[in-house]
C-alpha positions as CSV (number, residue, x, y, z in Angstrom):
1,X,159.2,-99.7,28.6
2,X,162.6,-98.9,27.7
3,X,161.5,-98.5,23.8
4,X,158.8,-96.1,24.9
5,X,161.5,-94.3,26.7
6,X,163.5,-94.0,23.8
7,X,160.4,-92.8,21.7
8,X,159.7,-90.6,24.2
9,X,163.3,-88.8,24.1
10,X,163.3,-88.9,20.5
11,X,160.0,-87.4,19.8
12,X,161.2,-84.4,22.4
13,X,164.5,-84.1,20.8
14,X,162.7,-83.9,17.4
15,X,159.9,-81.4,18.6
16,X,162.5,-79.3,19.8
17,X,164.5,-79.4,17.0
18,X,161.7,-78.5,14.9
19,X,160.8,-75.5,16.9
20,X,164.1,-73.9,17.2
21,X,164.3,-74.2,12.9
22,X,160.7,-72.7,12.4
23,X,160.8,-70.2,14.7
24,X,165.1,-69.7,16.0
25,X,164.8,-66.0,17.2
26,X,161.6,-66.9,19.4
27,X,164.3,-69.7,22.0
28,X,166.7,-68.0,24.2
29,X,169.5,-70.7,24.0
30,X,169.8,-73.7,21.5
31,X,171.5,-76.3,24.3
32,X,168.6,-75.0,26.9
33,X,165.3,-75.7,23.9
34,X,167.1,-78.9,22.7
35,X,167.8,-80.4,25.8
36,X,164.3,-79.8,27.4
37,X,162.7,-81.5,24.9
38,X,163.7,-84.6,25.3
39,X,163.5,-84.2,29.5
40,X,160.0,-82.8,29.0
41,X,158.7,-85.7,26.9
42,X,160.6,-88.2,29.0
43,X,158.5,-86.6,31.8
44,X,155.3,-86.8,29.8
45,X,155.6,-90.1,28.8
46,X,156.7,-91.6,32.5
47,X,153.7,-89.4,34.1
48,X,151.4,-91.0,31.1
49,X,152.5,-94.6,31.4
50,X,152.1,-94.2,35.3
51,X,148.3,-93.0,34.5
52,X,147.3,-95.4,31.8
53,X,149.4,-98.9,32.9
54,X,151.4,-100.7,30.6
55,X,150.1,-102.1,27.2
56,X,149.2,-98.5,25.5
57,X,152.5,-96.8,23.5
58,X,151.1,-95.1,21.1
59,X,149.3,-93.3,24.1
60,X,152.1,-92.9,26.3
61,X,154.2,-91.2,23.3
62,X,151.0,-88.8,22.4
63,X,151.6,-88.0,26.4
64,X,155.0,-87.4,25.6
65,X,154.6,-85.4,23.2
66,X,151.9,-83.0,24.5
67,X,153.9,-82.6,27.6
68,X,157.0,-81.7,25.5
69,X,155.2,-79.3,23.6
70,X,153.5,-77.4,26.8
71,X,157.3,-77.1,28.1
72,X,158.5,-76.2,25.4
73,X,155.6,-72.9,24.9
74,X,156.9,-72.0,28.1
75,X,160.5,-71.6,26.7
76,X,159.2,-68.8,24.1
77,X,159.9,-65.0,24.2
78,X,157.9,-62.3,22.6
79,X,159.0,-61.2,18.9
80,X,161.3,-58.7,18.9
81,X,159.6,-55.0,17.7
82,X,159.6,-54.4,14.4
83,X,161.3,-51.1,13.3
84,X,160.1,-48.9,10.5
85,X,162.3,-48.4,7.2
86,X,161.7,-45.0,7.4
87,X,164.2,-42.6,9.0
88,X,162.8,-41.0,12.2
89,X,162.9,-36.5,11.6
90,X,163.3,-35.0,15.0
């Protein structure tokens, strides 16, 4: 239990890490996207261990990590606009 806890949080930690370096205009706050990961995956892994029963980590850390990648999709904003190189002529 306690090492699929500690999977758990490190698989969150290193999904969120990995999304605020592919994508780090897309997170509104670095401490907000990297410390929901590895609550969301705790999370995912707790509710998938509850649903499954002991005896199945490499299940319960799949859990954990789907779950910390829904919650972290829900952190995402839209892409800023982009502007035109040419100057506007009024």
């Amino acid at each position: 239990m306690v090492w699929e806890a500690l999977g758990s949080a490190a698989i969150g930690l290193g999904l969120a890490y990995v999304a605020l370096r592919l994508f780090p205009a897309r997170f509104p706050a670095r401490p907000l996207t990297l410390a929901t990961g590895p609550v969301a995956a705790l999370l995912g892994g707790l509710v998938t261990r509850a649903v499954l029963g002991a005896g199945h980590p490499p299940l319960v850390l799949a859990g954990a990590l789907a779950v910390a990648g829904a919650l972290l999709s829900l952190l995402v904003r839209e892409a800023a606009p982009r502007r035109s190189a040419s100057p506007r002529t009024a």
